[in-house]
VMD Tcl script that draws the C-alpha trace (Angstrom):
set ca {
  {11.12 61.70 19.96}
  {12.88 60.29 17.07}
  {15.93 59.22 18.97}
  {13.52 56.50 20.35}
  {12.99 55.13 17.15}
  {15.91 53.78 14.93}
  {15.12 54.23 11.26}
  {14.37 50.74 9.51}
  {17.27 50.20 7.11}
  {16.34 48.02 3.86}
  {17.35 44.90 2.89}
  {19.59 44.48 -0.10}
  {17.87 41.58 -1.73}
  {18.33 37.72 -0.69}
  {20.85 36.50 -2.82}
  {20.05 33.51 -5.32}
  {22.32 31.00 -3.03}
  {20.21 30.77 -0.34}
  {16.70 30.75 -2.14}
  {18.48 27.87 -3.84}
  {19.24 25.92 -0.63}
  {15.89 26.99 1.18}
  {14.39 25.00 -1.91}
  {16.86 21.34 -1.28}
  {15.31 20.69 1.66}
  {11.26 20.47 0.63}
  {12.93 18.55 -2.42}
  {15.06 16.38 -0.35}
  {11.73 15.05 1.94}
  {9.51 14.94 -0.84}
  {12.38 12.27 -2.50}
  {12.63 10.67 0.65}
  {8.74 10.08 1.17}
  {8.55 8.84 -2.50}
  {11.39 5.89 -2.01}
  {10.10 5.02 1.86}
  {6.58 5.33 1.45}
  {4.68 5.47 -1.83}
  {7.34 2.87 -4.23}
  {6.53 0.34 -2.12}
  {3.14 0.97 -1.18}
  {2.41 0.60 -5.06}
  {5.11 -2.17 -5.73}
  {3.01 -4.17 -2.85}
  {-0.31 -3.20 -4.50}
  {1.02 -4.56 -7.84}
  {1.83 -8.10 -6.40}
  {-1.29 -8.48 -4.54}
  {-3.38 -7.58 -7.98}
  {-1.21 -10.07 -9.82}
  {-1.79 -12.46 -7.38}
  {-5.28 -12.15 -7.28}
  {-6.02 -12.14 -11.00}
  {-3.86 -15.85 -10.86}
  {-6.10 -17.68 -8.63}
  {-7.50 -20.86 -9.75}
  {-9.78 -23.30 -8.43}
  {-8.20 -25.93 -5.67}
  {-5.93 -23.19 -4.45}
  {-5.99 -22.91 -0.78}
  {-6.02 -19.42 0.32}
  {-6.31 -17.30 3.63}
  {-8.42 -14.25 3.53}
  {-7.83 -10.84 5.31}
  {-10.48 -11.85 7.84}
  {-8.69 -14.43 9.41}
  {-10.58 -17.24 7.55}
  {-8.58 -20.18 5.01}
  {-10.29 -22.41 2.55}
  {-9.88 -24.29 -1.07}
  {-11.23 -22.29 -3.36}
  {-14.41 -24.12 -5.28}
  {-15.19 -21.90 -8.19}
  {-14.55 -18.06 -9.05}
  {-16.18 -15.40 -11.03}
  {-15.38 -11.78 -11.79}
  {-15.88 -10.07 -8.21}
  {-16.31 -13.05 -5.74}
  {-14.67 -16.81 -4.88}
  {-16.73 -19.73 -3.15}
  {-14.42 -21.18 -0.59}
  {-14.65 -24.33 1.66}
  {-13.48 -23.88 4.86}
  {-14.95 -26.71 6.44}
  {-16.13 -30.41 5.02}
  {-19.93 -29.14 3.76}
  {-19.46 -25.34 4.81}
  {-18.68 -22.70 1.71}
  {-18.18 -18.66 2.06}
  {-18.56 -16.42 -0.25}
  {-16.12 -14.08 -0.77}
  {-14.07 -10.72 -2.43}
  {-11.16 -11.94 -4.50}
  {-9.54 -9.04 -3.61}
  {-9.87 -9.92 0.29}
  {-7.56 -12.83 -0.20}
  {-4.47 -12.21 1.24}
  {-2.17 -14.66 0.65}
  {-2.09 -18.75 -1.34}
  {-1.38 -21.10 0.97}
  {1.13 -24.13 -0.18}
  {-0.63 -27.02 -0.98}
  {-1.71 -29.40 1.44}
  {-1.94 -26.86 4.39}
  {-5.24 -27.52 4.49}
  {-5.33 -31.08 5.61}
  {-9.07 -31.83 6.99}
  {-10.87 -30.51 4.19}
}
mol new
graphics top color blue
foreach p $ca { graphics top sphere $p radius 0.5 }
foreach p [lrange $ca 0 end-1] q [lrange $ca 1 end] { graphics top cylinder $p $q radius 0.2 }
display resetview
């Protein structure tokens, strides 16, 4: 019956050149990923912070939710904003998205 079954013949040992380039590739995308994806993921982060810690009080802003106002006074955590004549919001300085130029905000 052993004619049936071919005897398993060893393997002499991967040689260090292909270990070598089986290992560029999960480097390469992991390079990749860092330059597409994460740099400017934190470069973004960074700006918006920096933005954020430079409001000031008259600045007209427009918040994540959709909402834009003058900003009447700001503490730590939270800004007042007007976003009507007689109508203030209060909300996260870190939900403001972007400073408008001024005089967008004409009928306030």
């Amino acid at each position: 019956m052993s004619f049936f079954i071919s005897d398993a013949l060893a393997q002499q040992g991967a040689a260090t050149g292909d270990s070598m380039l089986g290992l560029l590739f999960p480097i390469g995308l992991v390079v990749i990923l860092y330059f597409l994806m994460i740099r400017p993921q934190v470069k973004r982060q960074k700006e918006h912070k920096k933005m954020v810690e430079a409001l000031t009080k008259g600045d007209e802003v427009a918040t994540m939710g959709g909402l834009v106002g003058r900003i009447l006074d700001l503490g730590d955590n939270f800004a007042r904003l007007e976003v009507a004549e007689g109508i203030e919001v209060k909300v996260r300085r870190q939900s403001v998205e972007s400073v408008l130029p001024k005089g967008s905000l004409k009928e306030l």
